[in-house]
C-alpha positions in Angstrom: 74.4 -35.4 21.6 77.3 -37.6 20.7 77.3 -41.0 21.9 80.5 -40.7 23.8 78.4 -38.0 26.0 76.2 -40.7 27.6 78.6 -42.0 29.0 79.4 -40.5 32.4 83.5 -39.8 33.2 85.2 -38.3 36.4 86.3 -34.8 36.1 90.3 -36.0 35.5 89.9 -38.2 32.8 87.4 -35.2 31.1 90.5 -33.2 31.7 93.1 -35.1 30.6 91.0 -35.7 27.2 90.1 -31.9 27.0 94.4 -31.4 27.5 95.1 -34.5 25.2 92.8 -32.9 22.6 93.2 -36.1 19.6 94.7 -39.6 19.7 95.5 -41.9 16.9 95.7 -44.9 18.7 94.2 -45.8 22.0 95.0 -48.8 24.4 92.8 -49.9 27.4 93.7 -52.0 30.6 90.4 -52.6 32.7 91.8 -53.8 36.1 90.6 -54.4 39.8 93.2 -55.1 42.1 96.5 -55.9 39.9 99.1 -54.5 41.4 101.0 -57.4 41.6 100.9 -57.6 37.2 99.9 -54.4 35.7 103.2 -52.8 35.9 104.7 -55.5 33.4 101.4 -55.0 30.9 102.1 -51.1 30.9 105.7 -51.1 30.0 104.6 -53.9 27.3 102.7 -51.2 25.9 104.2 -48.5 26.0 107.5 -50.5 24.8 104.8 -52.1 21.5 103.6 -48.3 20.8 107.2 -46.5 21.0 108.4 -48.9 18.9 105.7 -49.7 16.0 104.1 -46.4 16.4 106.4 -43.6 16.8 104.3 -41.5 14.6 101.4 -41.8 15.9 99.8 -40.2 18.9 98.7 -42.7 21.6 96.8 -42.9 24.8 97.0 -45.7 27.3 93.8 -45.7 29.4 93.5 -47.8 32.5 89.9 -48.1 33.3 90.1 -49.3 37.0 87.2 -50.8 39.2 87.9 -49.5 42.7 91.2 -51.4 43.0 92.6 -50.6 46.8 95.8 -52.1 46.0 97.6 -49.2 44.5 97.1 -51.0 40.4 96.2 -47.0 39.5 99.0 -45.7 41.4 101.4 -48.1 39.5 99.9 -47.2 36.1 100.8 -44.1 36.8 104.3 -44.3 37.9 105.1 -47.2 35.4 107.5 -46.3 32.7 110.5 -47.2 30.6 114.1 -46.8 32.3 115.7 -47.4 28.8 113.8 -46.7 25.8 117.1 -47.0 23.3 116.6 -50.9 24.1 113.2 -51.3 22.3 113.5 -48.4 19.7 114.9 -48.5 15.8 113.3 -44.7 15.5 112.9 -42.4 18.5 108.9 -41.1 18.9 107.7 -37.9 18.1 104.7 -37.9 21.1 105.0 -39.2 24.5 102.5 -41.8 25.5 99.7 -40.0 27.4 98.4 -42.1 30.2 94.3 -41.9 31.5 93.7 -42.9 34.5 90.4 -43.3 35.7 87.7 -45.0 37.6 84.2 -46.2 35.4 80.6 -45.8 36.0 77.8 -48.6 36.0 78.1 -51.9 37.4 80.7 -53.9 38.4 82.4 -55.8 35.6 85.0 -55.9 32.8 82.1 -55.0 30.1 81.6 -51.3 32.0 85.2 -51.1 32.8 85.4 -51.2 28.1 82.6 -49.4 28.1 84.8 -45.9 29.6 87.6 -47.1 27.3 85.4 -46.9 24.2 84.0 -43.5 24.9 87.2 -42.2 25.6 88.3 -43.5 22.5 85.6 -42.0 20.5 86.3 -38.7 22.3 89.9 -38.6 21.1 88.5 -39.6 17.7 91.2 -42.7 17.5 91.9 -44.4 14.3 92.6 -47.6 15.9 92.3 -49.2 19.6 93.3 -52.5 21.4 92.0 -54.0 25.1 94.5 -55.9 27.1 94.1 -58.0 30.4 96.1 -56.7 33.6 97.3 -59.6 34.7 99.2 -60.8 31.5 102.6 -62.4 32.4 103.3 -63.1 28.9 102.5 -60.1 27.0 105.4 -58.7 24.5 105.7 -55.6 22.6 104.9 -57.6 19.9 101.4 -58.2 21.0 100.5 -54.0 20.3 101.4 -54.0 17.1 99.6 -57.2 15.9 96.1 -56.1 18.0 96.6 -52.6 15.8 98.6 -53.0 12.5 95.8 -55.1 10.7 93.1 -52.1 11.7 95.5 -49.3 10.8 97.2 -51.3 7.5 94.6 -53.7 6.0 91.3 -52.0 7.2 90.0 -54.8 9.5 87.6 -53.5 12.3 87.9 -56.5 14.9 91.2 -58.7 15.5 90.7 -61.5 17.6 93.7 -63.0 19.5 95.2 -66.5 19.1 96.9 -68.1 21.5 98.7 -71.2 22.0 97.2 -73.0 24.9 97.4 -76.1 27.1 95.0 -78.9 25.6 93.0 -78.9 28.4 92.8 -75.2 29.0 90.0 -73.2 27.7 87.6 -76.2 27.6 84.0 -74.1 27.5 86.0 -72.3 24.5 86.7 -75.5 23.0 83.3 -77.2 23.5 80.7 -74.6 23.6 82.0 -71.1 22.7 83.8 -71.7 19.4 82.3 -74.6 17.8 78.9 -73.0 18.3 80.0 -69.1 17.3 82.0 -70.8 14.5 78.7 -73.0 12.9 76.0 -70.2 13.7 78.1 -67.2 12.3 80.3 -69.2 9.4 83.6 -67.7 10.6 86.9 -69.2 12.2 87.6 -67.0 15.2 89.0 -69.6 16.9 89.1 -67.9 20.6 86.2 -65.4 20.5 86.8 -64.7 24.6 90.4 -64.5 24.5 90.3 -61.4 26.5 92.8 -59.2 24.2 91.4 -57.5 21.5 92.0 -54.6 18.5 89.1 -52.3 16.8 88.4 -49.6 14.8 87.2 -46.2 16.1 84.1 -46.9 14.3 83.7 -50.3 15.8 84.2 -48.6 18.9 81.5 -46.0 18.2 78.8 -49.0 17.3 79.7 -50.9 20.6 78.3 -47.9 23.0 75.7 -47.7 20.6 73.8 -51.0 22.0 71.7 -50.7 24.9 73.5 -53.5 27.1 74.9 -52.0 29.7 73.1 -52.6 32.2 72.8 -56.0 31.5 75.3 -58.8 32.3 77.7 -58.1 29.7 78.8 -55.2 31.3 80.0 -57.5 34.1 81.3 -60.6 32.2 80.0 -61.2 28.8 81.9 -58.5 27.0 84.3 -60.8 25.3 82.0 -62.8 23.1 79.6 -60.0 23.1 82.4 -58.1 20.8 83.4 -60.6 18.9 79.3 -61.5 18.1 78.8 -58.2 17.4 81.4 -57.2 15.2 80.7 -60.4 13.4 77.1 -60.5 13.2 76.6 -56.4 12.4 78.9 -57.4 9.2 82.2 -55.7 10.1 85.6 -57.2 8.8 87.3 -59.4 11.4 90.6 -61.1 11.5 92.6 -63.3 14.2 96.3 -62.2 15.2 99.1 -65.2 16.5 99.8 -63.9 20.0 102.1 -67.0 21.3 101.5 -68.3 25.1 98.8 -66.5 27.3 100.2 -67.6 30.6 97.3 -66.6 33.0 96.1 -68.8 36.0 94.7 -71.4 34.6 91.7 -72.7 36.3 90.5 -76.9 36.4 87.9 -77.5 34.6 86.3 -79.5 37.6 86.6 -76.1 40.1 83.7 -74.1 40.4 83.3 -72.1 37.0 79.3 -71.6 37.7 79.4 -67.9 37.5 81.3 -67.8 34.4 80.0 -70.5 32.3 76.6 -69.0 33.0 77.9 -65.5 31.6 79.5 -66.8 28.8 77.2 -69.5 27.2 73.8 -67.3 28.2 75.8 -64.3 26.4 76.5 -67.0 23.4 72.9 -68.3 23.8 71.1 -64.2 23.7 72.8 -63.1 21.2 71.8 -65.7 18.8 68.4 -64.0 19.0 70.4 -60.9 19.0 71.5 -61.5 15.8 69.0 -64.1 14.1 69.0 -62.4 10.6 72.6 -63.1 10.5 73.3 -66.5 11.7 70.2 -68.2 10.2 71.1 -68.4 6.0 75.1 -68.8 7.2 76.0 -72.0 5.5 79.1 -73.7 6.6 82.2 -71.7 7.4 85.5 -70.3 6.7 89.0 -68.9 7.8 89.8 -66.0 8.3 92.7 -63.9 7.6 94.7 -64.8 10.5 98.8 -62.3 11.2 101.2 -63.2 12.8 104.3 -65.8 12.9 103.2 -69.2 14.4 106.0 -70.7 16.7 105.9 -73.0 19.4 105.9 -71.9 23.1 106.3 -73.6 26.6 102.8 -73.9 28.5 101.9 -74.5 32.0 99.7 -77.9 32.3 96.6 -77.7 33.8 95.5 -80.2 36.2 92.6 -81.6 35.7 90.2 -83.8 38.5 88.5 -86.1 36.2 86.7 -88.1 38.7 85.5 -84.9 40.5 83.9 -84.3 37.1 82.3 -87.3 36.2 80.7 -87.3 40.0 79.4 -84.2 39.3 77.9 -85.6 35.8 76.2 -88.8 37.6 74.5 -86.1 40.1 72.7 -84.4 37.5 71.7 -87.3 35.9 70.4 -88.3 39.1 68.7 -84.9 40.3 68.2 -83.1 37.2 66.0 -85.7 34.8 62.9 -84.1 35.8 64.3 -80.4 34.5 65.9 -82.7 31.5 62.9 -83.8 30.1 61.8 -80.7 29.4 65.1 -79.7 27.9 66.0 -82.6 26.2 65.1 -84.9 23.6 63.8 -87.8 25.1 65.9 -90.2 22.9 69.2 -87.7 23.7 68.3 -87.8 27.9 68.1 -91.7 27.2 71.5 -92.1 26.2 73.1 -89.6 28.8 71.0 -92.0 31.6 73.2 -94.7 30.2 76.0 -92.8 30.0 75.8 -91.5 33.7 76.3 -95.3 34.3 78.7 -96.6 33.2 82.4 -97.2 34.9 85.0 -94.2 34.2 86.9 -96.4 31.8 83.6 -96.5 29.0 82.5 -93.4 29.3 82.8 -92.0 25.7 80.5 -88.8 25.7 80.2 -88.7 21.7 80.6 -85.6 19.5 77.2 -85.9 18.3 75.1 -86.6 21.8 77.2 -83.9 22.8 76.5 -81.2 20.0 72.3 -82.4 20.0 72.6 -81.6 24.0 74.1 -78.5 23.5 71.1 -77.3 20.5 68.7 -78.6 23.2 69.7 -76.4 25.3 69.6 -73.5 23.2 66.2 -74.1 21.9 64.8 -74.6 25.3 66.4 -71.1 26.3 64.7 -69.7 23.1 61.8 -70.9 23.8 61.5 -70.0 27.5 60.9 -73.2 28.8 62.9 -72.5 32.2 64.2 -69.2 33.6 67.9 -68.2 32.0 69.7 -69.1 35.3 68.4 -71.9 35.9 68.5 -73.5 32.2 72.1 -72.5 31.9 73.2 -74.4 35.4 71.2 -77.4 34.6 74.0 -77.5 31.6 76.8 -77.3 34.0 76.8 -81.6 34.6 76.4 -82.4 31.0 79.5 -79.8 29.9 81.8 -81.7 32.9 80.4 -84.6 31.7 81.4 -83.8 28.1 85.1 -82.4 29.5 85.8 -85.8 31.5 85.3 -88.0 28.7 87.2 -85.7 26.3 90.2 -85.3 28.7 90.1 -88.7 29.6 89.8 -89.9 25.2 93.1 -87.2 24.6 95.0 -88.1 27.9 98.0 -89.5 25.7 97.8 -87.3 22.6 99.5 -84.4 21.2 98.6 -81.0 21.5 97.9 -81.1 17.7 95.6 -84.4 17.7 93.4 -82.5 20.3 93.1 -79.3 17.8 92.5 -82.3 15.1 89.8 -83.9 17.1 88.0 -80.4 18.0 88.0 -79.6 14.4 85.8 -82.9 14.1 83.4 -81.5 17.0 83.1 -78.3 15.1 82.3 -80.0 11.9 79.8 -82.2 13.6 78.0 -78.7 14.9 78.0 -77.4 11.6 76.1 -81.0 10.3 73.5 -80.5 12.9 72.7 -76.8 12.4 69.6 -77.6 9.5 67.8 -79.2 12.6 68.3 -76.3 14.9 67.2 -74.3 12.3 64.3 -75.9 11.9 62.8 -76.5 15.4 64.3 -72.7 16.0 61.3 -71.5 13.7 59.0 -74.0 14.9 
């Protein structure tokens, strides 16, 4: 049995694959209740595949969650009044459209998982995920998620996006620095959401046995990037411009996806042990794409809302701490916790020693997964509020300066995980 046969599909979208027969290229929108955005992502992509691929045969799948806001009724109906505005060459196949609800549990992760097995049905060369409620996704964005799969052989492209300085700050602090000094490679937003792959990358994903774990709710993101990375397959990043998304304060309540995300980042380090442990340094990678600048929408940010939150857990969390922490590191956070808002320089390297505390502790088992990874929660805001409130007057490019020292201060501190990992 094929892998793709595991995977369990409603009678239409067998159907429709049976009719389709063979695709070269495949793109996926997983969606729950987007009607008020998807229509704008689907004539994106059909616009990006008339125009880049008119030789090809594509398939646009929308693997939907139970949406009861007509999003799969607007797939379906979604088209292109005026195709003669987009096209230079007029394309030989229509773009066939899937439609179809996903097995398993709730969550983006299962809604890829039904994308990738149609995929491998339709034996695609090439396929690329996009989110349904983009507001700034072009044409453009199709062809730079496929052309460096389907022209220079990469397996995994990675988006890159302009972005706010303060958006994306578990990216910035956690996700990337951390990926980046385990794994040696520059993807600099592993859970940017969009993504292209190979057929054959697509074939490997629903050959891991995680889906009924938590990345088929949330964790999908990094766990594709980590795995493409860590199983040795070639990756790239792509220059996407602005994602314009609803961007959320880093003081709201983000439990539910920081826990995802950085206990995805934390398991799969055991995941993939063999790889990240002789890594040494890192590099760039080949990155497409023409950089230009872009308007953003600023992100508000409650700093003192933060810092509260920071002096509670120093306050109500030191017992779970010491078990966490090094006793010298939990010293210094103490006095950290208080002083005034105006002193309150959390430093790169307290920061980065936390963070390897943390994931040592969830190696070793010391606490149960949930409960390690909330314990985090006041340190990161902690972390965020003195960042935000160190870059409050500086450019978006001294920010990107400064985290390039934070990730360089990872990568100086990875011997000692190393060596109280084995111990």
């Amino acid at each position: 049995m094929k892998l793709f046969d595991s995977v369990p599909l409603q009678d239409e979208a067998k159907k429709l694959v049976a009719a389709i027969e063979q695709a070269d290229i495949v793109v996926g929108i997983p969606s729950y209740n987007n009607a008020r955005t998807i229509g704008h992502v689907v004539r994106a992509v059909q616009a990006g595949l008339a125009k880049y691929f008119p030789s090809s045969k594509c398939v646009l799948i929308n693997s939907d969650g139970g949406s009861n806001d007509g999003t799969s009724e607007i797939v379906r109906q979604t088209g292109i009044d005026n195709l003669a505005t987009v096209l230079v060459k007029h394309p030989q196949f229509p773009v066939h459209k899937i439609v179809t609800g996903y097995h398993g549990i709730p969550g983006k992760g299962s809604a890829f998982r039904t994308i990738f097995a149609l995929a491998a049905r339709l034996g695609a060369k090439a396929c690329c995920v996009v989110d349904s409620d983009l507001r700034s996704i072009t044409p453009e964005w199709i062809e730079l998620l496929l052309d460096p799969v389907l022209d220079n052989g990469f397996d995994f492209v990675s988006p890159l996006y302009q972005r706010h300085k303060f958006d994306g700050t578990i990216t910035n602090s956690i996700v990337y620095p951390l990926t980046r000094a385990l794994y040696g490679q520059r993807i600099r937003q592993p859970i940017g959401g969009d993504f292209g792959f190979s057929g054959r990358l697509a074939e490997h994903y629903l050959s891991k046995n995680v889906w009924d774990t938590e990345v088929a709710r949330f964790g999908i993101d990094i766990w594709m990037t980590t795995t493409a990375i860590g199983d040795g397959f070639k990756v790239c990043q792509s220059y996407l411009g602005a994602k314009l998304h609803d961007a959320k304060d880093p003081s709201a309540d983000l439990t539910a996806m920081f826990t995802q995300v950085v206990g995805a980042v934390f398991a799969l380090m055991e995941t993939h042990e063999k790889a990240w442990t002789p890594a040494n340094g890192s590099r760039e990678v080949q990155t497409f794409g023409f950089h230009y600048q872009v308007g953003l929408e600023p992100v508000r940010v409650n700093v003192d809302r933060m810092l509260d939150n920071f002096r509670l857990g120093c306050r109500d969390l030191t017992s779970v701490w010491e078990k966490i922490l090094e006793s010298s590191h939990l010293s210094q956070l103490v006095e950290l916790a208080a002083v005034d808002k105006a002193k309150c320089h959390f430093s790169d390297e307290l920061w980065v020693q936390a963070v390897y505390d943390f994931t040592l502790a969830y190696h070793h088992r010391r606490f149960p997964a949930d409960h390690l990874l909330r314990s985090l929660i006041p340190l990161y805001l902690g972390r965020t509020a003195s960042f935000v409130l160190e870059m409050a007057e500086s450019t978006a490019e001294e920010v990107e300066a400064r985290l390039e020292n934070l990730c360089m201060v990872y990568e100086k501190f990875k011997p000692d995980l190393l060596r109280r990992w084995a111990g």
